[in-house]
C-alpha positions as CSV (number, residue, x, y, z in Angstrom):
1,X,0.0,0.0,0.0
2,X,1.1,3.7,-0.9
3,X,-0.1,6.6,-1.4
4,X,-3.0,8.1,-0.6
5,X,-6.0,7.2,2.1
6,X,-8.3,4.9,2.8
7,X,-10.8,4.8,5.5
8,X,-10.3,1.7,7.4
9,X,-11.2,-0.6,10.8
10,X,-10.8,-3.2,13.1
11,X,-13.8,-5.4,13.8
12,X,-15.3,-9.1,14.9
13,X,-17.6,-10.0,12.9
14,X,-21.3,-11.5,14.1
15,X,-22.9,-14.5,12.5
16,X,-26.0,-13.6,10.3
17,X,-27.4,-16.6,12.6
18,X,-26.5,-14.8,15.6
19,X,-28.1,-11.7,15.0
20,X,-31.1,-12.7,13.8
21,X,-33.2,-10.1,13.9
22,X,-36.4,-11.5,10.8
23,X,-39.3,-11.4,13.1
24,X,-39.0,-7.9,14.2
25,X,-41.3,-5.8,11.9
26,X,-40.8,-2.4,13.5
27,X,-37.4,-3.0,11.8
28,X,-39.4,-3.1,8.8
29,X,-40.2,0.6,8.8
30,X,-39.3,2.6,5.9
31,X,-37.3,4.9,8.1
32,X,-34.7,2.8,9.1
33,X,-32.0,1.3,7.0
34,X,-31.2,-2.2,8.4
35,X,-27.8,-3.2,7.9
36,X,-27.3,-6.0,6.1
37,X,-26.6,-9.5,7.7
38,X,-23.2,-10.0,6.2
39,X,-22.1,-6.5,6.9
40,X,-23.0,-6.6,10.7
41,X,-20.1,-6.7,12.7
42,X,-18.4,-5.2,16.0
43,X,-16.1,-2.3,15.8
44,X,-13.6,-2.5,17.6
45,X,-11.4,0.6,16.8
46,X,-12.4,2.9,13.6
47,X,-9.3,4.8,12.1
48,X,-11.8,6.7,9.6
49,X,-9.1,7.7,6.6
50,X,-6.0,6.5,7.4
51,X,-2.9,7.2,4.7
52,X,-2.0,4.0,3.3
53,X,1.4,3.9,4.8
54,X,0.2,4.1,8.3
55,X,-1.9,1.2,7.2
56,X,0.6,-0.7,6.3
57,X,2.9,0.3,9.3
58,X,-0.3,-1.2,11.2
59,X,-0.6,-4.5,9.6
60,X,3.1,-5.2,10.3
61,X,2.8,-4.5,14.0
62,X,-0.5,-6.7,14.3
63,X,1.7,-9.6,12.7
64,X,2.7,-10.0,16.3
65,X,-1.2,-9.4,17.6
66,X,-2.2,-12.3,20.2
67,X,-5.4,-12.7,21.8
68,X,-7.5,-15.5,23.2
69,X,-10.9,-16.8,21.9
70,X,-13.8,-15.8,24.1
71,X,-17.8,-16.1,24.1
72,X,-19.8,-12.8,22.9
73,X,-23.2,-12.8,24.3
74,X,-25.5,-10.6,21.8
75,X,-28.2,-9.7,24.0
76,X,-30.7,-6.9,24.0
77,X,-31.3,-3.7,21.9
78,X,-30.7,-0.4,22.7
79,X,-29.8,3.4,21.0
80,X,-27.3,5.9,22.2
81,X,-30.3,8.6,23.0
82,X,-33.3,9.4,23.8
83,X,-33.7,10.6,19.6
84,X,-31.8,7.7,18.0
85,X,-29.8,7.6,14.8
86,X,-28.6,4.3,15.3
87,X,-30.3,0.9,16.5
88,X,-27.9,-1.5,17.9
89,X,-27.6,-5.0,19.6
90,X,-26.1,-4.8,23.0
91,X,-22.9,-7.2,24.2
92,X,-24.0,-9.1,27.4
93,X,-21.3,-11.3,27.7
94,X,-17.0,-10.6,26.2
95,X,-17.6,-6.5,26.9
96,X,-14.5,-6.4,29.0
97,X,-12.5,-8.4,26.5
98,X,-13.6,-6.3,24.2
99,X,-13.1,-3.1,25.9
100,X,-9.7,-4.5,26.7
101,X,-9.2,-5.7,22.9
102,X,-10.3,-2.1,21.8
103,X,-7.7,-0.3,23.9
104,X,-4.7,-2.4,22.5
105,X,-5.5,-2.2,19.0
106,X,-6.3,1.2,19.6
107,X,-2.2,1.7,21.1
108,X,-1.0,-0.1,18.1
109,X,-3.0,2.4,15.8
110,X,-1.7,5.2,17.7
111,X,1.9,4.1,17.7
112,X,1.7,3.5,13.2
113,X,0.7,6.9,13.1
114,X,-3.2,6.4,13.1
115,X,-5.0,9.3,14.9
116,X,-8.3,7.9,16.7
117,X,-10.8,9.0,18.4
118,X,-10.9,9.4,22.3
119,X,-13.9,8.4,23.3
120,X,-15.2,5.4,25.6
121,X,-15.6,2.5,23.7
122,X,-19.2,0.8,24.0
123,X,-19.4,-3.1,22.4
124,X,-22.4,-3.1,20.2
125,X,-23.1,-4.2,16.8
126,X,-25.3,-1.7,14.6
127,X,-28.3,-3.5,13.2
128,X,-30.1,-0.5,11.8
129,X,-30.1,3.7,10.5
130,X,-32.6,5.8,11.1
131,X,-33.4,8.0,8.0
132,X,-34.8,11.4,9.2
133,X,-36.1,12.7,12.4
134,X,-39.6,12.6,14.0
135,X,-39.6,8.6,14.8
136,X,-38.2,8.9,17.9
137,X,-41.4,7.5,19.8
138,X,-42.1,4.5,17.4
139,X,-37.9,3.3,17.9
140,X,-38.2,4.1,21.5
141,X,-41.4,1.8,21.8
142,X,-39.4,-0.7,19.6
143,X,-36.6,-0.6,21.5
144,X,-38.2,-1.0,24.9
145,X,-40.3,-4.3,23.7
146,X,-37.1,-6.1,22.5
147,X,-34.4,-5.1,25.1
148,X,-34.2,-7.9,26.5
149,X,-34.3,-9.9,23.4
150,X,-31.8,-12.5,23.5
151,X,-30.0,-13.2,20.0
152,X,-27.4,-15.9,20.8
153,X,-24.1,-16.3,21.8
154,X,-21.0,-16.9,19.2
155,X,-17.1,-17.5,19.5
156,X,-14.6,-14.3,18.8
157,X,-12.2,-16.2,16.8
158,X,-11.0,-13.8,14.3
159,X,-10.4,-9.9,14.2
160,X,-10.4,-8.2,10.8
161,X,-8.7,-5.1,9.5
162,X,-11.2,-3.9,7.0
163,X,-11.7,-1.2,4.4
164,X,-14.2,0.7,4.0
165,X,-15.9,2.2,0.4
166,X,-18.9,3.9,1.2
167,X,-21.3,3.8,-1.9
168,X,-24.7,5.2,-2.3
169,X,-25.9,1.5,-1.9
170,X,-24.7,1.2,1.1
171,X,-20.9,0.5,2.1
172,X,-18.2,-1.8,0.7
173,X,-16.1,-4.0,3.0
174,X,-13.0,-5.6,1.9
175,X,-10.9,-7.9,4.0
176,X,-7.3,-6.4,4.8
177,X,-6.2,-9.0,7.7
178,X,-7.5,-11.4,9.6
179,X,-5.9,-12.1,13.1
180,X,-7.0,-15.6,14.2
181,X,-7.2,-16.2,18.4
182,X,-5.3,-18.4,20.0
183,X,-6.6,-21.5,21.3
184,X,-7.8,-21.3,24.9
């Protein structure tokens, strides 16, 4: 890689099965943009655009990357406000690996170069947009009947460095790395 930017991340991606989220219909409301199932996954660190080089100063540090597999407990859906942009699944279960994943990567970003932003981390996986205002009481209603809503349990086994190509369709995820965990 040289040259210019790309907008990039580190994630863990969900299992469609996982996150299953077909019987909800309020999803279904022409206000929200669901995110597709094989584009749902966990940030874990987002370097928006990134030069290239940093990048690649970043993939040759996280050839040394170890971490252990652990269970990640999707349970629950929440927002981020009381007017929400964002729907999202909530972590029950691996938030403190996670957190503790999240601050590492986000030292090794720091250290290629990579300027982040410093705010607390919060595990969750996006599962819809909202498009527009004036919905807040429908999502909120939503929300409340399914946040308890138990969507299963999975292993973290990989972590990928992904790039990011936001079309008008929606964005466009390519593979950079994949870390794989280390057995138990």
């Amino acid at each position: 890689m040289e040259g210019g930017s790309i907008r990039a991340f580190l994630a863990v991606e969900v299992p469609a099965e996982v996150l299953d989220i077909s019987g909800m219909a309020w999803l279904a409301a022409g206000y929200l943009r669901c995110i597709r199932p094989d584009q749902r996954h966990l940030t874990l660190l987002f370097m928006g655009s990134a030069q290239e080089h940093k990048i690649s100063k970043l993939e040759e540090a996280l050839s040394g990357f170890r971490f252990g597999r652990f269970k990640v407990h999707v349970k629950g859906i929440s927002a981020f406000s009381k007017r929400p942009s964002v729907i999202f699944a909530d972590i029950a279960e691996g938030r403190e690996k996670m957190v503790e994943l999240a601050a590492r990567l986000g030292s090794m970003a720091k250290d290629a170069g990579i300027a982040i932003e410093e705010r607390k981390f919060e595990p969750h996986v996006t599962i819809a947009r909202v498009k527009g205002e004036g919905h807040s009481k429908e999502l909120l209603e939503g929300i409340s009947e399914h946040s308890g809503h138990d969507f299963g349990t999975f292993e973290c086994t990989e972590i990928k460095l992904k790039k990011s190509v936001l079309k008008p369709e929606g964005p466009k995820y390519t593979d950079l790395l994949t870390l794989r965990a280390s057995a138990p």
